[in-house]
Structures are given as structure tokens and as C-alpha cells.
N, C-alpha and C positions, 0 to 999 in steps of 0.2 A: 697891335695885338700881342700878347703874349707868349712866347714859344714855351713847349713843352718844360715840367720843373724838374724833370729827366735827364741826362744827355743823350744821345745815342750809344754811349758804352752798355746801357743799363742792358740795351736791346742784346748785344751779343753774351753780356753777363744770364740772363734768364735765359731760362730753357723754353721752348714754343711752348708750352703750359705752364702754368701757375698755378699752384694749389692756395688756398685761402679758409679757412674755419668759417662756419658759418651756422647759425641755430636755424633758419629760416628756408633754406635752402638758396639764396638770393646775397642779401645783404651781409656783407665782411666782419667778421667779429675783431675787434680791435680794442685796444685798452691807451685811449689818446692820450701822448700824440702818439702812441705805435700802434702801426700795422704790422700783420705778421705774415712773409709768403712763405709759401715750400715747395723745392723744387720735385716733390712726391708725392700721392697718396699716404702714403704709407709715413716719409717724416712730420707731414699733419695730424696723421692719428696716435703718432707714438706722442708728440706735444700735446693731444687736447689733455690727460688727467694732469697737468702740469697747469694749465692755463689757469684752474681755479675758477673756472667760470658760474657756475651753480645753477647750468641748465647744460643739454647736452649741444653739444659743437659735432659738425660733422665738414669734411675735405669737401671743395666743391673744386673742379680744374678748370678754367678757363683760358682761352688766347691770354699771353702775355704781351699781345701787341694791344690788346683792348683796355687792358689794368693804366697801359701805360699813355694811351690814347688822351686826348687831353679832358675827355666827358669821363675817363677811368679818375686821374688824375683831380677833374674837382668835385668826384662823388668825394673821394680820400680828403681834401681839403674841408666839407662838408661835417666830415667824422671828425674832423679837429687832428687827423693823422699827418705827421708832418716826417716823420721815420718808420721805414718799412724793415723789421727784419726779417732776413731771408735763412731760410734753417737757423731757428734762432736754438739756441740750449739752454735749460735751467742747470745752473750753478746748483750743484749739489749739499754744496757749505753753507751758502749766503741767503740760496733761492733766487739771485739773480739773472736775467736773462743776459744772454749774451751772444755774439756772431756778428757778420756782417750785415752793416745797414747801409740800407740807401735813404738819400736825404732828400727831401720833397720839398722843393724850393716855393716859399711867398709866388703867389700869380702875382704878375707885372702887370702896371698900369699904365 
């Protein structure tokens, strides 16, 4: 069976919630392969007019032990998300996104 596509660093890196964009109030809004976390309310909604999405996105906070859990992990694989940014930023010049990512490793077989 396959261990988590996390390590356990991730767990001490994320804060016990995790913010995520979301239109539905449920399901992760993401632009594959990224996913986008935040460690706020607040840096989720300063990101959505940036996201470009062309419906409204709203923060939703959940456990960061569940995102990371391994049925979190292959909803994310599901979405085709294979990198998560975490507080990501829009480049002002380029429009590119930028911050730290975490990488969501191939499930093992």
C-alpha cells in the first residue's frame, strides 16, 4: 500500500487549518495541476480577484490533517493537482503565480 504523497514535514509546515477557494462551498477550486492553500481567511480572499476564475470563489477552512489524510490527498489527485501553493502571490509584471509549493507525489503501486 502506498504511504502518504506528503512527508510528515508538511504536517509541521501547515498551520491546523487550511484555507482553500471554493465556488460550491465543498469542492477545492484549483487550476491543474495546482492547487492553492492559505494559511488565512483573509490571504484566500485577498487572492480570489487575482485567480481569474469567472464565478465567485469564497475561503472554506478545514483540518489540515484531513487535506493531507490520504482520501484528502486522492480527491487532489482526482483534480489532476499535483502541486499545492501555499500563500501563493500574483507577479505584478508577468501575472505569474509564485510562493512555496508542495509537491504531491504519483500514488505508489
Amino acid at each position: 500500500m502506498a504511504t502518504s504523497g506528503l512527508s510528515h514535514e508538511v504536517f509541521s509546515f501547515l498551520p491546523d487549518v487550511v484555507w482553500y477557494l471554493t465556488h460550491n462551498g465543498k469542492d477545492m477550486w484549483c487550476r491543474a495541476p495546482y492547487g492553492f492553500f492559505f494559511t488565512s481567511a483573509e490571504a484566500a480572499t485577498r487572492f480570489v480577484p487575482s485567480a481569474g476564475a469567472g464565478f465567485e470563489l469564497v475561503p472554506i477552512g478545514v483540518q489540515s490533517r484531513h487535506l493531507v489524510s490520504e482520501d484528502g490527498l486522492a480527491a487532489m489527485r482526482q483534480l489532476r493537482v499535483t502541486r499545492i501553493f501555499v500563500d501563493p502571490e500574483i507577479d505584478p509584471q508577468t501575472g505569474d503565480v509564485f510562493g512555496k509549493i508542495l509537491r504531491i507525489e504519483a500514488e505508489l503501486n
